[in-house]
C-alpha positions as CSV (number, residue, x, y, z in Angstrom):
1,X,26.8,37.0,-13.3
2,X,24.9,39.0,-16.2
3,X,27.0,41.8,-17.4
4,X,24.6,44.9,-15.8
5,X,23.1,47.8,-18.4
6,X,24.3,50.9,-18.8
7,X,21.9,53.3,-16.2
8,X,20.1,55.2,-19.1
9,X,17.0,57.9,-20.1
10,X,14.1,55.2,-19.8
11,X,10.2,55.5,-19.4
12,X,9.8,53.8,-16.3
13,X,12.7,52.9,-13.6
14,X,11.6,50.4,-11.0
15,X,14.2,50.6,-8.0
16,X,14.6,47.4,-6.3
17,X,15.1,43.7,-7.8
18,X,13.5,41.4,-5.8
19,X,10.8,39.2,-6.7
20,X,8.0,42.2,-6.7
21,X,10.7,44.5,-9.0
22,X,11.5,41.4,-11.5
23,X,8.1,40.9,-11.6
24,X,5.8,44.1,-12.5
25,X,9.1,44.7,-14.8
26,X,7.6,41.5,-16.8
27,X,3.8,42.7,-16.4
28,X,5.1,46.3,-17.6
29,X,6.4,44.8,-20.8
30,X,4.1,42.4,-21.5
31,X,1.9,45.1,-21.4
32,X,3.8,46.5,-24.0
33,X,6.0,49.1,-21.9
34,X,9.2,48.3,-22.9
35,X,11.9,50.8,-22.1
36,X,12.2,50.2,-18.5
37,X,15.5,50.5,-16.6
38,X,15.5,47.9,-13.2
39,X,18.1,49.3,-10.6
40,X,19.2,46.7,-8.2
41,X,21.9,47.6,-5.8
42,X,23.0,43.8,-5.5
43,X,25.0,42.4,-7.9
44,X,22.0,40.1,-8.8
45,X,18.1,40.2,-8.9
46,X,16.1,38.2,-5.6
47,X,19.6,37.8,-3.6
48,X,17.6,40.1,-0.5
49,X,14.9,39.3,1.1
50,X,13.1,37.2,-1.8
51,X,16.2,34.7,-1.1
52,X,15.1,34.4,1.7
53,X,11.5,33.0,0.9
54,X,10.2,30.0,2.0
55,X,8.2,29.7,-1.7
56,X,4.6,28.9,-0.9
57,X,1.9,30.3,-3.2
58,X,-1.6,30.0,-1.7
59,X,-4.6,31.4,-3.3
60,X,-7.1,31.1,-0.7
61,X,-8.3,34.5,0.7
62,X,-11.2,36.2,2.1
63,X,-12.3,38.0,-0.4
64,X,-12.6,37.3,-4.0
65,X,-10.2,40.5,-5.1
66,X,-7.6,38.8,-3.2
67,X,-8.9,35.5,-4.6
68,X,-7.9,36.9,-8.2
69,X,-4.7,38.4,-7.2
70,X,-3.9,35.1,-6.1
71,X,-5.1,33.3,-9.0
72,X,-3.2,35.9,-11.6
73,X,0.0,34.6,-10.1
74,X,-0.6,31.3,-10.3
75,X,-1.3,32.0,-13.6
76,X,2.0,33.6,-14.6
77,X,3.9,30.9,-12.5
78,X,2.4,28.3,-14.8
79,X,3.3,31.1,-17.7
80,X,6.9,31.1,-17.0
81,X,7.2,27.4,-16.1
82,X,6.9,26.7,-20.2
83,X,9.9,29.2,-20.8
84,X,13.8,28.3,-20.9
85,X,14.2,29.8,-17.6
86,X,11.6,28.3,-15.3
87,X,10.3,29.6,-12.1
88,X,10.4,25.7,-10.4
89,X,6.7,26.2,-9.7
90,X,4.9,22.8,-8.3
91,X,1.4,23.1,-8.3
92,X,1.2,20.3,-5.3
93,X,-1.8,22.0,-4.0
94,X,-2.0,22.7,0.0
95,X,-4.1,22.1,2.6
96,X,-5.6,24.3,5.2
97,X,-6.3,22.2,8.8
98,X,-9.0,23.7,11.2
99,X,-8.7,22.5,14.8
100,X,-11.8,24.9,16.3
101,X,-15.5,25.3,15.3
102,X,-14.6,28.8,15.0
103,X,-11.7,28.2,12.6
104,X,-14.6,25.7,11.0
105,X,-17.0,28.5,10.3
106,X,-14.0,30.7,8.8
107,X,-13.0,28.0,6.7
108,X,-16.9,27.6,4.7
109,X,-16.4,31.7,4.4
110,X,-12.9,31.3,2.8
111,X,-14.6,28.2,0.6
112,X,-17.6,30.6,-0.3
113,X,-15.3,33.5,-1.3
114,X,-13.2,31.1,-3.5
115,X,-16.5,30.2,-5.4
116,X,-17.3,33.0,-6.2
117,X,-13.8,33.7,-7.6
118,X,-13.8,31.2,-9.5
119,X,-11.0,29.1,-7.5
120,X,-11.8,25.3,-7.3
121,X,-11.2,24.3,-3.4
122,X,-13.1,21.1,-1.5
123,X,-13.6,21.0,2.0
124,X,-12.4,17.2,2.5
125,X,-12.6,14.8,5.8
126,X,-9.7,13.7,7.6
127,X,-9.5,9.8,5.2
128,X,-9.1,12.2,2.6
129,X,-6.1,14.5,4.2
130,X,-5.0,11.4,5.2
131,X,-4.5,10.0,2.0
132,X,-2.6,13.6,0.8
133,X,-0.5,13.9,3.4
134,X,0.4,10.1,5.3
135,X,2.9,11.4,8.1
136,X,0.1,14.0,9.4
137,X,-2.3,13.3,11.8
138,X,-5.9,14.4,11.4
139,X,-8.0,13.2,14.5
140,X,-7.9,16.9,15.9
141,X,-9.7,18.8,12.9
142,X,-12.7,20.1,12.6
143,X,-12.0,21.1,8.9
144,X,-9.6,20.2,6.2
145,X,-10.2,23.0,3.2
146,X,-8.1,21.8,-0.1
147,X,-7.0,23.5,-3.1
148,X,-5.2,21.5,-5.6
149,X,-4.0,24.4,-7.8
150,X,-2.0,25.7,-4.7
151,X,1.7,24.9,-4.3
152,X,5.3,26.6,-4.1
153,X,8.4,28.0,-6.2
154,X,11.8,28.6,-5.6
155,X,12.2,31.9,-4.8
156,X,15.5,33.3,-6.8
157,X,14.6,31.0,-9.4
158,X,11.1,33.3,-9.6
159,X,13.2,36.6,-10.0
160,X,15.4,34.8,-12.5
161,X,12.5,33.3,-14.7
162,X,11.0,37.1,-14.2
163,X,14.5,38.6,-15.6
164,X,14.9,36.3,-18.3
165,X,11.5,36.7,-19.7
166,X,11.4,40.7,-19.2
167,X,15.0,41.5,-20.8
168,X,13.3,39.3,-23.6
169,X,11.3,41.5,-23.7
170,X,13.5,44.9,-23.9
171,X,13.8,45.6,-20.3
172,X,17.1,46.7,-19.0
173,X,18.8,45.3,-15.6
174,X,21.2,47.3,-13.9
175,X,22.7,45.3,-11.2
176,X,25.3,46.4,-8.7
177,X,23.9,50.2,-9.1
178,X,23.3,52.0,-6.2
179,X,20.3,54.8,-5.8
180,X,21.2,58.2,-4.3
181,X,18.6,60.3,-5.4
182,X,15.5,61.6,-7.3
183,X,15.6,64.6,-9.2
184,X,12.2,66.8,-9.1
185,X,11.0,69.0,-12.0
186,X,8.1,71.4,-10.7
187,X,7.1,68.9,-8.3
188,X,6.7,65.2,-10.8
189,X,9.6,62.8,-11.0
190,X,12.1,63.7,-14.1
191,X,14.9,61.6,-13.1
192,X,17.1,59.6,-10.7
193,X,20.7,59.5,-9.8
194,X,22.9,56.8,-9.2
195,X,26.7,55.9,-8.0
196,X,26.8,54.7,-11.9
197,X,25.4,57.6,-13.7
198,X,22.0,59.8,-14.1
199,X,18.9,59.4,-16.1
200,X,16.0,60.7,-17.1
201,X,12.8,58.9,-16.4
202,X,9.1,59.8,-16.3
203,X,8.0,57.0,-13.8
204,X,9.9,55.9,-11.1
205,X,8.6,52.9,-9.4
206,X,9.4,52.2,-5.3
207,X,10.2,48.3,-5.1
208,X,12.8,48.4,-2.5
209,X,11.3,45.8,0.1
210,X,13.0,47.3,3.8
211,X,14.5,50.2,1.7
212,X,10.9,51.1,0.5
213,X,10.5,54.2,3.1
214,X,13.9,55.5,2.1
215,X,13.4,55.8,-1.3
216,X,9.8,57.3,-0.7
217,X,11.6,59.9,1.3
218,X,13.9,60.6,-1.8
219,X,10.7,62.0,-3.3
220,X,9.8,63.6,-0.5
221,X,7.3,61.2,1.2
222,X,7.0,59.8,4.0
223,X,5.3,56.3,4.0
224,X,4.6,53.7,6.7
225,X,6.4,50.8,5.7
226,X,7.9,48.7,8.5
227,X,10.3,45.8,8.0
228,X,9.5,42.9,10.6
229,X,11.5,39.8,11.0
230,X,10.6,36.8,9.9
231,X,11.6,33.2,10.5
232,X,11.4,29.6,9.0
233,X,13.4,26.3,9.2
234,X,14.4,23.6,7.3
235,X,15.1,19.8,8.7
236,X,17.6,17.6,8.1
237,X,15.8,14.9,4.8
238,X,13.3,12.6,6.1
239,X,12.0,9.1,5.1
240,X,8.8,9.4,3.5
241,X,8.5,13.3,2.9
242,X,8.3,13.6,-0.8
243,X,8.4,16.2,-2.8
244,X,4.7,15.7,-4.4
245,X,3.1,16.4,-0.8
246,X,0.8,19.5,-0.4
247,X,1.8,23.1,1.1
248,X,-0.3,22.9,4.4
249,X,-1.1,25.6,6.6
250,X,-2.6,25.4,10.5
251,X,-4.3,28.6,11.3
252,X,-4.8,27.9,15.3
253,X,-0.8,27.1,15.6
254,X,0.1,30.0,13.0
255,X,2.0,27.3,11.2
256,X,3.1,26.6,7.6
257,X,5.2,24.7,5.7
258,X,5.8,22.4,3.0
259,X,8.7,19.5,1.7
260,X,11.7,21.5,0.9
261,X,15.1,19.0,-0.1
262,X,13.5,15.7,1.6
263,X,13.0,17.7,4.8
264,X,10.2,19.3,6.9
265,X,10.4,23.6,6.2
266,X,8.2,24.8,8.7
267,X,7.7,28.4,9.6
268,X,5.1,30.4,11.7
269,X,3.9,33.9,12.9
270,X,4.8,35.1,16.0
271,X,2.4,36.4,18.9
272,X,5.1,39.3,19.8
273,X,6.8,40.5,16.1
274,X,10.2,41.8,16.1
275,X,9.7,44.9,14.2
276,X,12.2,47.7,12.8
277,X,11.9,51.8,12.3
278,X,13.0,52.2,8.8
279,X,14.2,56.0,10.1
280,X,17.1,53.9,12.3
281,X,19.2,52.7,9.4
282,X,20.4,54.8,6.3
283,X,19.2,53.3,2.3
284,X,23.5,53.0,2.2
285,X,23.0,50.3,5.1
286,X,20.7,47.3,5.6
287,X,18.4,47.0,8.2
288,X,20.2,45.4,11.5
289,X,21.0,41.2,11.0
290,X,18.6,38.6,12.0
291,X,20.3,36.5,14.7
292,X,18.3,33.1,14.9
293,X,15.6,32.9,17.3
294,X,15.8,29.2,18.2
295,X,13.1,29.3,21.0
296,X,10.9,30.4,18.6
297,X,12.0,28.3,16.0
298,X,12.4,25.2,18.6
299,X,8.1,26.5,19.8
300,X,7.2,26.4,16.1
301,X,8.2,22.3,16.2
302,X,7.1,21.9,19.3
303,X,3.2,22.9,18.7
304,X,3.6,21.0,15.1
305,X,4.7,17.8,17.3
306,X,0.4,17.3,17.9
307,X,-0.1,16.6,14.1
308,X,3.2,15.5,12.8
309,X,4.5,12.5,15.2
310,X,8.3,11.9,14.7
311,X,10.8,9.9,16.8
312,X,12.3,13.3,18.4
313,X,13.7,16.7,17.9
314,X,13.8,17.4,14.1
315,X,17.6,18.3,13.4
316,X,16.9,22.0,11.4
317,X,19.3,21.9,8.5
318,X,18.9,25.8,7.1
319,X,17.1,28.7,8.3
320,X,15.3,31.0,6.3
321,X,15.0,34.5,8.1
322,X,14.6,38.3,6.7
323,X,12.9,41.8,6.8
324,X,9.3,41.1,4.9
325,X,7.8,44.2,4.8
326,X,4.1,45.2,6.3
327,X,1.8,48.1,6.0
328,X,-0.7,49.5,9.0
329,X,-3.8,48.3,7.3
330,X,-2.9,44.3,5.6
331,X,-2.8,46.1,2.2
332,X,-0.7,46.5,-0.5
333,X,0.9,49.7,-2.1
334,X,0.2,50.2,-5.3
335,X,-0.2,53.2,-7.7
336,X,1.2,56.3,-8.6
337,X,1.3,59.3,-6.0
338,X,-1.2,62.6,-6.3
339,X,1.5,64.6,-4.2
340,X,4.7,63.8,-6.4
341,X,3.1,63.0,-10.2
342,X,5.9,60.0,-11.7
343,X,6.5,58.4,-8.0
344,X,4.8,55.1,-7.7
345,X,4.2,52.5,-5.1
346,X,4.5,48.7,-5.4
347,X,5.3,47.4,-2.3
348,X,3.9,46.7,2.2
349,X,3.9,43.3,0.6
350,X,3.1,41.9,4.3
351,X,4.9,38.6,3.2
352,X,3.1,38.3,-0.3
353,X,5.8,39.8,-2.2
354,X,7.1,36.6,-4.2
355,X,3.6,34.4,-4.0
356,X,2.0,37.7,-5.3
357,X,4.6,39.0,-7.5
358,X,2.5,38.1,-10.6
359,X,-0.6,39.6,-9.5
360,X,1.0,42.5,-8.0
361,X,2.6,43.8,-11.2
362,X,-1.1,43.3,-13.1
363,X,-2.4,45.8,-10.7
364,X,0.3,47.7,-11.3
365,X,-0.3,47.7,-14.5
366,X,-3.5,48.7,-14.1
367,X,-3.4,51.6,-12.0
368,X,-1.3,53.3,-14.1
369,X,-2.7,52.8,-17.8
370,X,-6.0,52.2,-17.3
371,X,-8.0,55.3,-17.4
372,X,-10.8,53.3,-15.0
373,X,-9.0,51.4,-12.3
374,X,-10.9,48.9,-10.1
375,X,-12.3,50.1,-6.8
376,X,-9.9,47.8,-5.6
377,X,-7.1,49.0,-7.0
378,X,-7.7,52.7,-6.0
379,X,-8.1,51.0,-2.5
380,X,-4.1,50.4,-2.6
381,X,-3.0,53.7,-3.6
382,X,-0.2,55.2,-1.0
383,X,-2.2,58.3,-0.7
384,X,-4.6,56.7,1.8
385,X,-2.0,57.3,4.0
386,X,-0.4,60.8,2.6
387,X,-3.7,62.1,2.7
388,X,-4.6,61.2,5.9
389,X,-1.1,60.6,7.6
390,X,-1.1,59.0,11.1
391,X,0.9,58.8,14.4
392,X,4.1,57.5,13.3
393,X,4.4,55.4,16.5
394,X,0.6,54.0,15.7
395,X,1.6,53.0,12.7
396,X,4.4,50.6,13.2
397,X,2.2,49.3,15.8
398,X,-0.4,48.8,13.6
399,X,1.5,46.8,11.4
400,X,3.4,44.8,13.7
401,X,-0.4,43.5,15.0
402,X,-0.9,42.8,11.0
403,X,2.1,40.1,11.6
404,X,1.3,39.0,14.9
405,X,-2.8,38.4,13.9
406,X,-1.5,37.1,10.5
407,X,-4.0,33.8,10.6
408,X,-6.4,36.0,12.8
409,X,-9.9,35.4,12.1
């Protein structure tokens, strides 16, 4: 373990040290904001819900803001992979499997948006996906849409990569500190306190993944960020699953997956999320355990059996499960609050926290030092939803249904 810094007067303090925390810490500097102070209440950066990942990085999205975003992080996977401590990105590429004429028709908009971003994707036929990906059957698809620059990481080794590079860069980890409050001078952020000490700061930025909401209500603010399980398995190594096969991803089944260790991981999105009120447990706690849901792990196989033939049950080796955190409206929050001046959002991932780390600390970048910031970029701000707050209730529903129509089209 990394001896942790000293909790000291810095510019910006970004509260939360998974994947998303690491990494707008590394777009900060890079940017040239150096004196930045991560607080991490763990004892290490990504050990939460980013260790829990299951690592895949697609870039195809339905609209070409989303498309770039995408792209950037890719990008800045491929960045780190050169450096000394590498993010274990393999750009495999993935493949997207229609089995409807509906999902068909989605699939050419998704190929159009990603032209016009400038991502290179092929809509291929089945002797093609057949050739990528051997152990898969094919005769059910309508359409096969490939992108070769896709692929997947290893989740802690993304926050490490993103720690090494940053404190290379001046920025300052300290691990095993614990967040109790945020002072307030005249209304704007002038400080936090912590079980290790005080310090002054003129930006503090909300990473905390399922403590997000708490440490927005530090400030004063209430936000709608809901935690809501999620679930993935890994089985036992396989012959002929290598580790140079693409991501893949079946819409109609609300299936992904990818080789992890010689094994199948295969994960889904379930029709009726388990979801969590962030008001029910304290910041000093964790949100309540995920218990494995084997029928819904055991109905994510069972669905996968129509393309993937095997010679019975696959024996699940790991499971992958956590609190990915999702907003009422699909978006991300990102930017600096007009009600407390120096509190800033980036965070309601809705499960793109550590595929979208690297794009998600450019934006972050961008909302707060350039004096122009993208339509887009305004478009994440959390004051669409101070401004205009909604039921409380409505809102958790809301982004439950942003789970449970994930692969919606």
């Amino acid at each position: 373990m990394i001896n942790p810094s000293p909790v000291t007067d810095s510019e910006i303090v970004i509260v939360g040290g998974g994947a998303v925390g690491v990494g707008c810490a590394y777009a900060l500097a890079k940017a040239g904001h150096h004196d930045i102070l991560v607080v991490e209440r763990e004892d290490d950066v990504g050990s939460v819900t980013t260790s829990q990942g299951a690592g895949l990085c697609g870039q195809v999205r339905d609209s070409v803001e989303r498309i770039h975003l995408a792209m950037h992080s890719v990008a800045t996977f491929r960045e780190l992979q050169s450096t000394e401590v590498k993010p274990d990105w393999n750009e495999v590429g993935s493949i997207r499997i229609a089995l409807s004429e509906r999902r068909a028709e989605e699939f050419h908009r998704l190929k159009a948006a990603a032209d016009a971003a400038g991502l290179v994707t092929e809509l291929i036929d089945a002797a093609e996906a057949r050739r990528l990906w051997p152990l898969m059957r094919f005769d059910r698809s309508t359409a096969i849409l490939w992108c070769p620059s896709d692929g997947f990481m290893t989740p802690r080794a993304v926050a490490a990569s993103y720690r090494h590079n940053a404190a290379r860069l001046g920025v300052r980890f300290a691990t095993g500190t614990r967040l109790e409050g945020i002072d307030l001078r005249h209304g704007r952020v002038c400080g936090i306190r912590t079980n290790r000490g005080q310090a002054a700061c003129r930006l503090v930025v909300n990473s905390a993944g399922a403590h997000a909401y708490h440490v927005a209500r530090m400030a004063g603010l209430e936000l709608p960020v809901f935690p809501v399980r999620h679930e993935y398995f890994v089985g036992m190594p396989m012959e002929g699953l290598r580790p140079t096969l693409p991501c893949f991803r079946i819409p109609e089944m609300t299936l992904y997956g990818r080789v992890r260790d010689g094994g199948l991981l295969l994960g889904g999105w379930e029709p009726r999320s388990l979801h969590e009120d962030p008001r029910t447990y304290p910041i000093e706690g964790a949100p309540p355990p995920v218990t494995t849901d084997w029928p819904v792990l055991d109905s994510f196989e069972r669905q996968f059996a129509a393309l993937f033939p095997s010679s019975g049950p696959i024996p699940k080796n790991w499971v992958g499960k956590g609190w990915p955190t999702f907003t009422p409206d699909g978006r991300f929050l990102i930017g600096e609050s007009s009600q407390v001046p120096g509190f800033v959002m980036a965070g309601g991932c809705n499960a793109h926290g550590i595929s979208g780390s690297g794009g998600i600390g450019k934006l972050l970048v961008e909302s707060l030092f350039n004096p122009d910031p993208s339509p887009y970029v305004r478009s994440l701000s959390p004051d669409r939803y101070l401004q205009h707050p909604g039921s409380w209730q409505e809102s958790r529903q809301h982004a439950a249904h942003v789970y449970e129509t994930y692969y919606g089209v």
